[in-house]
LUMNUSE-308263 format. One line per field, with one value per residue: residue number from 1; x, y, z of N, C-alpha, C in turn; residue in one letter. Coordinates in Angstrom, 1 decimal. Example, Ala and Ser with C-alpha at 12.3 -4.5 7.8 and 13.67 -1.06 7.14 Angstrom:
2
i [1_2]
n_east [13.2_12.8]
n_north [-5.7_-2.2]
n_up [7.8_7.1]
ca_east [12.3_13.7]
ca_north [-4.5_-1.1]
ca_up [7.8_7.1]
c_east [13.2_12.9]
c_north [-3.3_0.0]
c_up [7.8_7.9]
aa [A_S]
% end
This chain:
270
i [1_2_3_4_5_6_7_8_9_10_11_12_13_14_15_16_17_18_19_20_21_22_23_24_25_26_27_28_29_30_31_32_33_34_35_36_37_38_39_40_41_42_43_44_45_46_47_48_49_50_51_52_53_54_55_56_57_58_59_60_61_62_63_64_65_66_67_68_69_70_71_72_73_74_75_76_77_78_79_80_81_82_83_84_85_86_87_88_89_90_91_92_93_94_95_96_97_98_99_100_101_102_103_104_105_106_107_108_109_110_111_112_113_114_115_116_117_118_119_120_121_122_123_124_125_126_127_128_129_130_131_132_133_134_135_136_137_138_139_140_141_142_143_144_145_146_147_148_149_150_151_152_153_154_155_156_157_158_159_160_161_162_163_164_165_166_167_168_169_170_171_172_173_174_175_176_177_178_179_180_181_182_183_184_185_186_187_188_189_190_191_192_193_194_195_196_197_198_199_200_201_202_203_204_205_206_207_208_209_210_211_212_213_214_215_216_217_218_219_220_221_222_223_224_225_226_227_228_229_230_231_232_233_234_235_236_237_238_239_240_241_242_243_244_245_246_247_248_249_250_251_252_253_254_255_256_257_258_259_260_261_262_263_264_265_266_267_268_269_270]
n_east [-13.4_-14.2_-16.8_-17.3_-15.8_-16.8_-19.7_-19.6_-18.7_-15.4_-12.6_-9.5_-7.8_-5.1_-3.6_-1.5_1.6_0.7_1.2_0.7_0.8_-0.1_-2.7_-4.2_-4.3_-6.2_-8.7_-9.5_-9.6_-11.6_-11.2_-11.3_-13.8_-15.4_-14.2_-13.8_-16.1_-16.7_-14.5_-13.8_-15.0_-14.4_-11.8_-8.6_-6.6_-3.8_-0.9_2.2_3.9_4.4_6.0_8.9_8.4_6.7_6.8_7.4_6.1_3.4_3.4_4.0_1.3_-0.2_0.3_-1.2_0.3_-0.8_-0.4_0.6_-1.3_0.1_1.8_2.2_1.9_1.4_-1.0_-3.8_-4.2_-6.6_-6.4_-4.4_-1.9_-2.0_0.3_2.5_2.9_2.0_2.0_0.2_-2.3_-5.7_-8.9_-10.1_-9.3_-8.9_-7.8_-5.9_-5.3_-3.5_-0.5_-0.6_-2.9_-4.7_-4.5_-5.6_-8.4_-9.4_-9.7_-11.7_-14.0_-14.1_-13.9_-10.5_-9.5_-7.4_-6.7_-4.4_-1.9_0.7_4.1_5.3_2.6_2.1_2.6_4.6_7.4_9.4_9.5_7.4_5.6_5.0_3.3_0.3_0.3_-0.5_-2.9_-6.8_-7.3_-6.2_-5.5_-4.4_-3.8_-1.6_-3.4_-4.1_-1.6_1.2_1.9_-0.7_-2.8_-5.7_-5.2_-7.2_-9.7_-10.0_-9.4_-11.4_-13.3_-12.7_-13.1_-15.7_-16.8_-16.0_-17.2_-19.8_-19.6_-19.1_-20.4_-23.9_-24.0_-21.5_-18.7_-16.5_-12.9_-11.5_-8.9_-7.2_-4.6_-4.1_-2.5_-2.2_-1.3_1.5_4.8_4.8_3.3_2.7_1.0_-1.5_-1.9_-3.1_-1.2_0.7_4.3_6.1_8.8_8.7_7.9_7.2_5.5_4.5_2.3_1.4_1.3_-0.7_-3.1_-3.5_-4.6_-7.0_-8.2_-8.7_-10.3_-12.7_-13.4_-13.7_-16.1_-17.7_-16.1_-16.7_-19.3_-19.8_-18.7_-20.1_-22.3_-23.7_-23.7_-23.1_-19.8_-16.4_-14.7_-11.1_-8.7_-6.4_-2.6_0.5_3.1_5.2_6.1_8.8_9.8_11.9_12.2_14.1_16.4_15.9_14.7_11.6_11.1_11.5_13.2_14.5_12.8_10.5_8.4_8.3_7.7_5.0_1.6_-1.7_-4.7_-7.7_-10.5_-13.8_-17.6_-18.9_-22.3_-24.8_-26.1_-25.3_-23.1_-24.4]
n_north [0.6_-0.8_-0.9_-2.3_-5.2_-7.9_-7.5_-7.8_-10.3_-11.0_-10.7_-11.3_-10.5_-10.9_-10.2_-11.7_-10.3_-8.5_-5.9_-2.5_-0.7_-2.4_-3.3_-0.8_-0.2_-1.9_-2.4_0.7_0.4_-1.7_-4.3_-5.4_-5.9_-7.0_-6.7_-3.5_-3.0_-2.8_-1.3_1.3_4.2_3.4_3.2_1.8_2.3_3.9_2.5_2.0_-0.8_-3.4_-5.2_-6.5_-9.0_-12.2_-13.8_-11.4_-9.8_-10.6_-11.5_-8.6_-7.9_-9.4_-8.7_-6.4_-4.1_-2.9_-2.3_0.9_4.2_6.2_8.7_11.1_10.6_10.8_7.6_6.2_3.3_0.2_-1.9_-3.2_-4.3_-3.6_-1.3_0.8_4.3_4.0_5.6_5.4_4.5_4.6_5.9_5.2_2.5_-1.1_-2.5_-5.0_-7.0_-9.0_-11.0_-10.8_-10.1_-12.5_-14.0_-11.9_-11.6_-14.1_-14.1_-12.7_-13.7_-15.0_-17.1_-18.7_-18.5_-19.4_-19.9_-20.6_-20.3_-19.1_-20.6_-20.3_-20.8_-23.1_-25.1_-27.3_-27.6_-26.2_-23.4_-22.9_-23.6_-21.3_-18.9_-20.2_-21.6_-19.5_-19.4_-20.6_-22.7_-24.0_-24.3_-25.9_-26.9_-29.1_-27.9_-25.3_-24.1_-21.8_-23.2_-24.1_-23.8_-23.5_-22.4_-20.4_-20.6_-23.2_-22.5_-20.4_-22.8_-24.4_-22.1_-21.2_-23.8_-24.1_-21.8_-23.0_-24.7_-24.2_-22.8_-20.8_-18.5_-18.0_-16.2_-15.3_-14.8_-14.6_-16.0_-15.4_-16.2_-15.3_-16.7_-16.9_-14.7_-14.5_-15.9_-18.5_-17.5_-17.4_-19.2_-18.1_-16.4_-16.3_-17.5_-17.7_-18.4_-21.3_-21.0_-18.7_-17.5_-15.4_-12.3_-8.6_-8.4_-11.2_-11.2_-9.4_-10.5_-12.7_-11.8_-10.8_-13.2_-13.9_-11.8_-12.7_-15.1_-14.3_-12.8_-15.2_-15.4_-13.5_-13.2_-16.2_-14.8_-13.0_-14.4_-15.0_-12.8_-9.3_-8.2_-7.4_-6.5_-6.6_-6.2_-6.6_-6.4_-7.7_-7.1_-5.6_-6.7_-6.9_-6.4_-6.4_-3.6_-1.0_-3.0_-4.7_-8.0_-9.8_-9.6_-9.0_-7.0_-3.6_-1.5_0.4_-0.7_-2.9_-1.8_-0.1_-0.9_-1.2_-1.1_-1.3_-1.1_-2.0_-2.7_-5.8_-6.4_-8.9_-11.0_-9.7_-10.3_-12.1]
n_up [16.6_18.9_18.8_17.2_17.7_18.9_18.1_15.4_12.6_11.7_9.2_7.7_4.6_3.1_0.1_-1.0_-2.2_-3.9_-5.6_-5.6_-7.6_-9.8_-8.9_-8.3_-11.1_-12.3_-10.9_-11.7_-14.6_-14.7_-14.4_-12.2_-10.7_-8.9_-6.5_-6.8_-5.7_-3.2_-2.6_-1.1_-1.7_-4.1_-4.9_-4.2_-1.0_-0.5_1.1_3.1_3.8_6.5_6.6_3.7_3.1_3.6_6.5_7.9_7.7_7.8_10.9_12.0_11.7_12.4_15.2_15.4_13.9_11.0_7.5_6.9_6.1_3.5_4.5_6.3_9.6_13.6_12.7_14.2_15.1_14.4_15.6_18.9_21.3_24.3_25.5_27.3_26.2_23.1_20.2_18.4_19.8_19.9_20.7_19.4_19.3_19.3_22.0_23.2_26.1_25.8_23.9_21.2_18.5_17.3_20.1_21.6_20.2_20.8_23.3_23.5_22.8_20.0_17.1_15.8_13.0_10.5_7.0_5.2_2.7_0.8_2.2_4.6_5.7_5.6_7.3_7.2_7.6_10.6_10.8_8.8_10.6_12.6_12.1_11.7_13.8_15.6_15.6_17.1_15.1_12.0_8.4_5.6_2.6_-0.2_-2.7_-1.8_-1.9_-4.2_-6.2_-7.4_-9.9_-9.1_-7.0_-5.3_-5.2_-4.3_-1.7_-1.0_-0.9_0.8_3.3_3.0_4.1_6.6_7.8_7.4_9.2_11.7_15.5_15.1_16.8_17.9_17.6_14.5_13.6_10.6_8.7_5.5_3.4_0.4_-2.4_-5.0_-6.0_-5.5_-6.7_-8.8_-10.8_-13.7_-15.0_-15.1_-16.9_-20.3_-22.9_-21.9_-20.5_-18.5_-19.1_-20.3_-17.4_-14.6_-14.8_-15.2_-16.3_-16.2_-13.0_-13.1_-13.9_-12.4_-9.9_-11.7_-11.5_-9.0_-8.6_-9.7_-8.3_-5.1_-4.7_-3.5_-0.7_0.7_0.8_2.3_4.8_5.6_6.3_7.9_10.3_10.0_8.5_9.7_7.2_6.1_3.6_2.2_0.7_1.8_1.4_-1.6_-4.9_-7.2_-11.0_-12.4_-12.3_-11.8_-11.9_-10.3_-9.2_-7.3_-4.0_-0.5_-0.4_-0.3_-1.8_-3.8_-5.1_-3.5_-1.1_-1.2_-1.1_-1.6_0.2_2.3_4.0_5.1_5.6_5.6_4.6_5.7_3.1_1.1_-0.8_-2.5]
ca_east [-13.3_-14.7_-18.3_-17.1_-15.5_-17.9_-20.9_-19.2_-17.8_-14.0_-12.1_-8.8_-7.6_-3.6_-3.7_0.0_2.8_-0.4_1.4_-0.5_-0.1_-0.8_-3.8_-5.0_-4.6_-6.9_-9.5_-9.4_-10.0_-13.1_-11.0_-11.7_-15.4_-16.2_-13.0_-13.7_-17.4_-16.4_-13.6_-14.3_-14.7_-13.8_-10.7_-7.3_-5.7_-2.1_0.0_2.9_3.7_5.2_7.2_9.2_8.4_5.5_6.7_7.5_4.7_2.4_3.9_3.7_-0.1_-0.6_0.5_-2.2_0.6_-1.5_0.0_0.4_-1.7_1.5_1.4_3.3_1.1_1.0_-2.2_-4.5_-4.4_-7.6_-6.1_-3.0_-1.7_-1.5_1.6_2.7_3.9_1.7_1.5_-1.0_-3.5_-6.2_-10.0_-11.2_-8.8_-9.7_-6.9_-5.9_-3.8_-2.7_0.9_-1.1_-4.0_-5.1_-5.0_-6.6_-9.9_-9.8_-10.1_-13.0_-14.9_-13.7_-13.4_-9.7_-9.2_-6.0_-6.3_-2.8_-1.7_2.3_4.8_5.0_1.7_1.9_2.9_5.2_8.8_8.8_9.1_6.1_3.8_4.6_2.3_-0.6_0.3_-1.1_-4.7_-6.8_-7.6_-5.6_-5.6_-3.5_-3.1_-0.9_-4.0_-3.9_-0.2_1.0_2.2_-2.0_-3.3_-6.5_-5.6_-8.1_-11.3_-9.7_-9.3_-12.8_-14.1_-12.9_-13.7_-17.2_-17.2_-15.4_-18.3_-20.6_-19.3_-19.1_-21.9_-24.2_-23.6_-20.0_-17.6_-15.4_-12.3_-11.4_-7.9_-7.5_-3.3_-4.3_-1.3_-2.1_-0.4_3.1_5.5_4.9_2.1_2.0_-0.1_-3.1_-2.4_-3.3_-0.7_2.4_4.8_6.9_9.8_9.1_8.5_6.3_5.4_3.7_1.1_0.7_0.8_-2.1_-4.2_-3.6_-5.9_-8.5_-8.3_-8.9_-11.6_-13.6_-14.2_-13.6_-17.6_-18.2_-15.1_-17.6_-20.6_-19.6_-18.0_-20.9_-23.1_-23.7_-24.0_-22.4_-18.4_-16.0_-13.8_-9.8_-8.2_-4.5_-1.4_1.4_4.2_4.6_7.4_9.9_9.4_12.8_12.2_16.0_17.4_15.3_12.8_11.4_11.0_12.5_14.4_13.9_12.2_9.0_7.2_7.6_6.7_3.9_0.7_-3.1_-5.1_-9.2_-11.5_-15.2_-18.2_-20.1_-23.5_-25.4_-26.6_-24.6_-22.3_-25.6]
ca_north [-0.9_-1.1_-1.1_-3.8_-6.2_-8.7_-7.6_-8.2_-11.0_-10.4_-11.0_-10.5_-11.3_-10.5_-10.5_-12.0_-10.1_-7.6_-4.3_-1.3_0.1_-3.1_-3.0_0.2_-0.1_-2.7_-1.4_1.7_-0.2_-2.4_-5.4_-5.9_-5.3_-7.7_-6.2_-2.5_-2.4_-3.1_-0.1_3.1_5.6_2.6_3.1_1.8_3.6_3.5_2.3_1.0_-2.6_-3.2_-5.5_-6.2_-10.5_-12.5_-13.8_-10.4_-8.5_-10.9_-11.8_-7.4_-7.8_-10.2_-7.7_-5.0_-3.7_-3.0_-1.8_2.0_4.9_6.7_10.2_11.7_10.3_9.2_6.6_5.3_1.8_-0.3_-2.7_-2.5_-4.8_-2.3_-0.9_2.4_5.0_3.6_7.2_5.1_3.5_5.7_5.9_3.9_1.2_-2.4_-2.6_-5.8_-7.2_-10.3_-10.2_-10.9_-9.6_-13.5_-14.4_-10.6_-11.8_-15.1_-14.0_-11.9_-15.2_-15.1_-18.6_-17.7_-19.3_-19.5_-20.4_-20.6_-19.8_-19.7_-21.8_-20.1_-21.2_-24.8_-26.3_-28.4_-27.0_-25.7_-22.4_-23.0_-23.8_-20.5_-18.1_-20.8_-21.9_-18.7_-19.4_-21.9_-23.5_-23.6_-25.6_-25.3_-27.9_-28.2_-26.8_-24.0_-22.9_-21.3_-23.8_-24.5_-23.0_-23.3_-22.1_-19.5_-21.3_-24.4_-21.1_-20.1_-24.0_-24.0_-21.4_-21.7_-25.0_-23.7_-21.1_-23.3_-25.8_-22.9_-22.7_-19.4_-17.8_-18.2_-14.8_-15.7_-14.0_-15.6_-15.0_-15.9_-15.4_-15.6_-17.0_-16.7_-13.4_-14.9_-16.7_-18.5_-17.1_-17.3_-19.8_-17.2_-15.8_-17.5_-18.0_-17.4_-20.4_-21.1_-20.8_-16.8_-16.9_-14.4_-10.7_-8.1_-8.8_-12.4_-10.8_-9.0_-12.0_-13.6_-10.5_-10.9_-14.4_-13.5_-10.9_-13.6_-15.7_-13.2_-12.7_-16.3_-15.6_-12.6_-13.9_-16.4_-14.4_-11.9_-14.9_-15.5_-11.5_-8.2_-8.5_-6.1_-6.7_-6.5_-6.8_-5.7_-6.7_-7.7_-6.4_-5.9_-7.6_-6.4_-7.3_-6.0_-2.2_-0.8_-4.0_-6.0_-9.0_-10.2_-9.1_-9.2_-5.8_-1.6_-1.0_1.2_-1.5_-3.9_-1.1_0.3_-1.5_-1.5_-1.5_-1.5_-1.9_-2.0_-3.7_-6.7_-6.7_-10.1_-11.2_-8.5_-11.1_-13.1]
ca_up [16.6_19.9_18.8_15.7_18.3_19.9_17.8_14.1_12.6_11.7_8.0_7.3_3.7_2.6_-1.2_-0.7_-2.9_-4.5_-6.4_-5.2_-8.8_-10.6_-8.2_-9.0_-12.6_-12.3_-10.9_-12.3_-15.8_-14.3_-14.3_-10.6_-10.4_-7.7_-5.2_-6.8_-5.9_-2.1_-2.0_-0.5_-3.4_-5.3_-5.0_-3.0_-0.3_-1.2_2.2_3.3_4.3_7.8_6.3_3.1_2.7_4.2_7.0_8.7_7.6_8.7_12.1_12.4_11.1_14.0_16.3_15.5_12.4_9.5_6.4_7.5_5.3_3.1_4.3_7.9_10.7_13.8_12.5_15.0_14.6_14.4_16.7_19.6_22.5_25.7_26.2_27.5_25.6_22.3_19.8_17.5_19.9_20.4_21.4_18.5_19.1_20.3_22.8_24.5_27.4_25.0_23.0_19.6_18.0_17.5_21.1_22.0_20.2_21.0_24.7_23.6_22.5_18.7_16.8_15.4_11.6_9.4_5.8_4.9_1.1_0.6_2.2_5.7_6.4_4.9_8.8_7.3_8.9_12.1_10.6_8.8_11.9_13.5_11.6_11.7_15.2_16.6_15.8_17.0_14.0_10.9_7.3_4.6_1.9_-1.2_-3.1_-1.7_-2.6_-4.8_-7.6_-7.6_-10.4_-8.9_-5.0_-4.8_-5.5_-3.5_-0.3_-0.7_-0.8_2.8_4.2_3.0_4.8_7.7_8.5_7.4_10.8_13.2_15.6_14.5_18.1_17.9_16.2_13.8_13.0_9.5_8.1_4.6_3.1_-0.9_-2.7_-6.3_-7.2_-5.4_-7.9_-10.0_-11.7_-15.3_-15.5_-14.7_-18.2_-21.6_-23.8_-21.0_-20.2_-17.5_-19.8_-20.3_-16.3_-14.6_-15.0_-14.6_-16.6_-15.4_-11.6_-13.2_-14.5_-11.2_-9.5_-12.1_-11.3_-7.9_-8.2_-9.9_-7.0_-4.0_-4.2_-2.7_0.1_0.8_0.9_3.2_5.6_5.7_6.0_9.8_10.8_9.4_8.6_9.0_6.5_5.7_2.5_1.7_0.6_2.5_0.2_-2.9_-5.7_-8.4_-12.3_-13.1_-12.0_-11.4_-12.1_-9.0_-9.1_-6.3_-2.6_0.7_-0.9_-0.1_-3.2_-3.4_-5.7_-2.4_0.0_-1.4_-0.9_-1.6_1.3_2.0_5.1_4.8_6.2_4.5_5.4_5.2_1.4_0.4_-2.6_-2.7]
c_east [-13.9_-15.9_-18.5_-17.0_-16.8_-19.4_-20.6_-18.6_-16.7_-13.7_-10.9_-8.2_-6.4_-3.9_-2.0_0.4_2.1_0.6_0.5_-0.3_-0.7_-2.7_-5.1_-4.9_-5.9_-8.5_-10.3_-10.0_-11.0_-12.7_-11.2_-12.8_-15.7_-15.1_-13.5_-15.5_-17.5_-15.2_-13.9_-14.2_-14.5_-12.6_-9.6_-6.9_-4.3_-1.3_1.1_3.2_4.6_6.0_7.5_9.1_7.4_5.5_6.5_6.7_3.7_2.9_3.8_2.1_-0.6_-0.6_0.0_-1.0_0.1_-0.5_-0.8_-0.1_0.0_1.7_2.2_1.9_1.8_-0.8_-2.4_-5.0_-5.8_-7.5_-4.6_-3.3_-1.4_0.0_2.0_3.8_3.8_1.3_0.4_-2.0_-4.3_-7.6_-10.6_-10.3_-9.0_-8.1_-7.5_-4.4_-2.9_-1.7_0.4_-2.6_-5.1_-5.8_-6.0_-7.8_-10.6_-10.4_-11.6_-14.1_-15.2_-13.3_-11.9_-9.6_-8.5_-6.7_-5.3_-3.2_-0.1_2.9_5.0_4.0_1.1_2.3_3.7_6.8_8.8_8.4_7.8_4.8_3.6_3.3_0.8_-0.6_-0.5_-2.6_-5.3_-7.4_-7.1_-5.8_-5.0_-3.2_-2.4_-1.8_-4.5_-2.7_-0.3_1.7_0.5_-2.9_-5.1_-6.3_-6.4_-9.3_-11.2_-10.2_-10.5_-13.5_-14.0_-13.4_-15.5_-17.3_-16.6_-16.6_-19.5_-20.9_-19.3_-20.4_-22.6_-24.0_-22.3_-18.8_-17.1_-14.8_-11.4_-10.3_-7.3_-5.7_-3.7_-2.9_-0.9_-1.5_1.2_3.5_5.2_3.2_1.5_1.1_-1.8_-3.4_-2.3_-2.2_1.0_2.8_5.6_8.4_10.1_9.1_7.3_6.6_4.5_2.4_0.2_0.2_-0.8_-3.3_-4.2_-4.6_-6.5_-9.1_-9.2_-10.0_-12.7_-14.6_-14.0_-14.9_-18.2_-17.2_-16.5_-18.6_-20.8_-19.6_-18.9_-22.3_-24.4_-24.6_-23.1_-20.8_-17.6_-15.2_-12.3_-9.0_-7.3_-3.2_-0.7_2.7_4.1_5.8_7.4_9.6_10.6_12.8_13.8_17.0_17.1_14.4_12.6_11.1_11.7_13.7_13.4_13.4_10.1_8.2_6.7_6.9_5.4_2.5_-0.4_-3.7_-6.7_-9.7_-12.8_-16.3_-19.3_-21.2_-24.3_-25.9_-26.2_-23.7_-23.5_-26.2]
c_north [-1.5_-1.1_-2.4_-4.5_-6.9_-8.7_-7.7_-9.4_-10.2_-11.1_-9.8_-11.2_-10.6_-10.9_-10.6_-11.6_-9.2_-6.5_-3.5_-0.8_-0.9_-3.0_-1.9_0.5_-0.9_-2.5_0.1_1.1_-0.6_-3.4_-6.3_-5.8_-5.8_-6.8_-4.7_-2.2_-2.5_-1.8_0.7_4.0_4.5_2.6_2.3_2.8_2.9_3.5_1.9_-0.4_-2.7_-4.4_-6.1_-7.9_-10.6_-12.8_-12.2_-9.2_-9.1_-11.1_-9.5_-7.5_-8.0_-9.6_-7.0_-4.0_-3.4_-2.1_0.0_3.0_6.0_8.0_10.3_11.6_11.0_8.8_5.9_3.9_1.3_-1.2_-2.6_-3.5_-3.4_-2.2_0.2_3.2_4.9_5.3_6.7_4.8_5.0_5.9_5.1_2.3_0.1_-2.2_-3.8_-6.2_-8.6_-9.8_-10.1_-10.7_-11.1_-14.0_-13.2_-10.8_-12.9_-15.1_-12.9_-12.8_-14.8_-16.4_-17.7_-18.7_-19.0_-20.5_-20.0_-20.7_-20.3_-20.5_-21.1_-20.3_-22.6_-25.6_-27.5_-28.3_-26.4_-24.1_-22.4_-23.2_-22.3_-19.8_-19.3_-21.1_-20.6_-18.6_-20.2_-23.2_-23.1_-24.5_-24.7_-27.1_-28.0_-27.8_-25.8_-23.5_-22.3_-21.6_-24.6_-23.9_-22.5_-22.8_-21.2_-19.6_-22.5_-23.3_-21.4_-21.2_-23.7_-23.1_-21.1_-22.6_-25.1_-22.8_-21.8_-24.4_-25.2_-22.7_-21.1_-18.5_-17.5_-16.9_-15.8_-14.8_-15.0_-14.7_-15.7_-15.7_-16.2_-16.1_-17.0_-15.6_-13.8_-15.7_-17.9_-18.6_-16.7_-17.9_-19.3_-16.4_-16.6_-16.9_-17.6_-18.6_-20.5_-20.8_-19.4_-16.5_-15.9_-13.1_-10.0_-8.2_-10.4_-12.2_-10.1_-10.0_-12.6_-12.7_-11.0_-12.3_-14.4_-13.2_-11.9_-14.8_-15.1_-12.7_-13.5_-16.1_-14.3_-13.2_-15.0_-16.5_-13.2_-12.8_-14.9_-13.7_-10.8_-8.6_-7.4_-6.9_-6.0_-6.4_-5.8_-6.8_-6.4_-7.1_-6.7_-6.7_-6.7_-7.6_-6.3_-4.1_-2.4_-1.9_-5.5_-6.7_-9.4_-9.5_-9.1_-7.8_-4.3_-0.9_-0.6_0.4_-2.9_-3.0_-1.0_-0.8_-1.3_-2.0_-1.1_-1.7_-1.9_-3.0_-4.6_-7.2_-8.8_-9.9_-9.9_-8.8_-12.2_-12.7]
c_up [17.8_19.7_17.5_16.5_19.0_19.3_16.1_14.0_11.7_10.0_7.3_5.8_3.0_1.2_-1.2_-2.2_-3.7_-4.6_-6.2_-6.7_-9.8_-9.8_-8.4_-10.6_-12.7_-12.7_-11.6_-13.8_-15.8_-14.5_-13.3_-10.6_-9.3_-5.9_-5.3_-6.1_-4.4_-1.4_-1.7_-1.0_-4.2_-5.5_-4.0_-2.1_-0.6_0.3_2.3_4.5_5.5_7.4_5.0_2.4_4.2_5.6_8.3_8.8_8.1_10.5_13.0_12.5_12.0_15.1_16.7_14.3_11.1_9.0_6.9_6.3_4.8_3.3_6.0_9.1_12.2_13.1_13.6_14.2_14.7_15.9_17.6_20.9_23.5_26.0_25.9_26.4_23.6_21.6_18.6_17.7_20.4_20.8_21.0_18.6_20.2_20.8_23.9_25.1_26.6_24.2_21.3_19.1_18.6_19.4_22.0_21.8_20.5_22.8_24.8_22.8_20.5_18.5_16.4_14.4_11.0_8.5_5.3_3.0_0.7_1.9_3.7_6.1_6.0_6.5_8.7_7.8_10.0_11.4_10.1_9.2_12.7_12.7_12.0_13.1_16.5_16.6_16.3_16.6_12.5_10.0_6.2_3.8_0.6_-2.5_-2.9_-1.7_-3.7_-6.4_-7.9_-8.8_-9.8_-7.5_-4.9_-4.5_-4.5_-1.6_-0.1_-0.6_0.9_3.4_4.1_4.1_6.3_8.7_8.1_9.1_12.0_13.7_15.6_15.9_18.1_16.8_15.7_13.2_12.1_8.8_6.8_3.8_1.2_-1.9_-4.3_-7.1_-6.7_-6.9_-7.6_-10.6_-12.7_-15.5_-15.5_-15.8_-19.2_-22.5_-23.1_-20.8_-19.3_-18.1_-19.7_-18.6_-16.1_-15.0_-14.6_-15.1_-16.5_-13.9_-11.9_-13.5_-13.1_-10.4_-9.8_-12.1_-9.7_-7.9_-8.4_-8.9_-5.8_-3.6_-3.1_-1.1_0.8_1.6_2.1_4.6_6.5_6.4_7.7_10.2_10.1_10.0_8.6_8.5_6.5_4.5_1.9_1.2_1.6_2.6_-0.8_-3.5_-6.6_-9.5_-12.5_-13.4_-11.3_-11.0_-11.1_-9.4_-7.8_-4.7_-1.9_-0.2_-0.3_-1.1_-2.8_-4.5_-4.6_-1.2_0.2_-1.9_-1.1_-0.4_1.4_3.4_4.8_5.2_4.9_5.3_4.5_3.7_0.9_-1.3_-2.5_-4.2]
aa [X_X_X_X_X_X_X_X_X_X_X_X_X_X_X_X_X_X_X_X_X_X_X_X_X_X_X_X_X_X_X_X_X_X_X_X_X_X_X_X_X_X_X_X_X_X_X_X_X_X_X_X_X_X_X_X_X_X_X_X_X_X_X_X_X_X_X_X_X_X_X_X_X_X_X_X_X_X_X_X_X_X_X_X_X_X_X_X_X_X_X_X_X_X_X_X_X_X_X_X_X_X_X_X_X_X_X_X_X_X_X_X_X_X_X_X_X_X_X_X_X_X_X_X_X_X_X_X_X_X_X_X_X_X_X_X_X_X_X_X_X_X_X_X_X_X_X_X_X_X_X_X_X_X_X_X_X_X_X_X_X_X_X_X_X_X_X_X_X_X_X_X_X_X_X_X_X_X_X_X_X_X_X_X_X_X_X_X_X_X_X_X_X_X_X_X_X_X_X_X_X_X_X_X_X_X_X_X_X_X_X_X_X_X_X_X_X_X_X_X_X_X_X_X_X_X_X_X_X_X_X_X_X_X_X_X_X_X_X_X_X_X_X_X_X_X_X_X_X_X_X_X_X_X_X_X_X_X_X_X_X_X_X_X_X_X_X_X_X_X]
% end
């Protein structure tokens, strides 16, 4: 990461509440084309999530926390504040003297950008300014939540127009929290109703919803200079596996995560 920092632009993008096996079913089928053609083998790495609901996984993420590979480590992190006694940070890792990833690249002359998604990064409670408050520049409006059927296309508007206003000298580390596979999102499948409620096959429509425009989020992002790229789930959610819906629970359908790095070279989703 030390040869990425300062000579790439940066892109991190949480596919907020993303099922690592809805995920790789997906894919796997060619439902994803535009996300699978971007994976490494084409496939997911299967990780788990540093934490179990959004705030706490991102607020880890922030930290240099990424969603950890599932297998008996230690894992050399990508990124890591300095502090002694670290068994993940290791030769390849950007290592800074700041408490948050955010302020770590911002001192290495990174714009820092928040596009907010769910309701911790809407800035309208206090709780809701922290996550956004650490970058510095954030936007979040209520089409981009996640009662929007359209927030994903509304996302990618901004951030188009976000790197379009940045001057071309200038990094940009661009963090994007996608909000269309959280609840409630039937409306991403044809002939579901709010009555029946989501599932897993509306969580699935909400992806392929996704994948659809995630080329232009791309493209974008790549637009300026070579990107490394991000893109993971935060945690995952319960459709009534052993009795659970939802998150913030110890369940291995919120653990288990979908995770991706990979560089986007200019005119690459062109």
């Amino acid at each position: 990461m030390n040869a990425i920092v300062g000579s790439h632009d940066l892109l991190l993008v949480t596919l907020d509440t993303l099922r690592y096996d809805v995920a790789v079913e997906l894919a796997e089928s060619g439902r994803t084309p535009h996300l699978a053609r971007h994976l490494p083998g084409g496939v997911w790495e299967r990780r788990h999530a540093p934490g179990s609901f959004t705030y706490a996984s991102h607020q880890a993420m922030f930290a240099g926390f990424l969603p950890t590979p599932a297998a008996p480590g230690p894992h050399p992190r990508l990124f890591a504040a300095r502090f002694a006694g670290s068994e993940s940070t290791a030769d390849g890792t950007f290592v800074h003297d700041e408490p948050d990833l955010l302020a770590g690249l911002a001192r290495a002359g990174y714009r820092t950008v928040c596009i907010g998604g769910v309701g911790f990064f809407n800035g309208c409670p206090p709780l809701g300014a922290v996550l956004p408050g650490m970058f510095q520049e954030s936007h979040w409006e209520p089409g981009f939540g996640v009662t929007s059927p359209t927030s994903f296309e509304n996302q990618v508007a901004r951030a188009e127009q976000v790197v379009a206003e940045l001057p071309r000298d200038e990094r940009l580390f661009l963090f994007v929290n996608v909000s269309a596979l959280h609840q409630p999102n039937w409306f991403h499948l044809a002939g579901a109703s709010a009555e029946a409620g989501d599932s897993r096959a509306t969580h699935a429509a909400a992806l392929e919803y996704v994948d659809r425009h995630i080329g232009r989020l791309f493209a974008a992002a790549s637009s300026r200079r070579s990107c490394f790229a991000i893109v993971c789930s935060d945690h995952g959610t319960a459709y009534g596996e052993d009795g659970y819906t939802g998150h913030r629970i110890g369940h291995e359908a919120v653990w288990t995560v979908p995770y991706a790095h990979f560089i986007l070279d200019p005119e690459a989703d062109r």
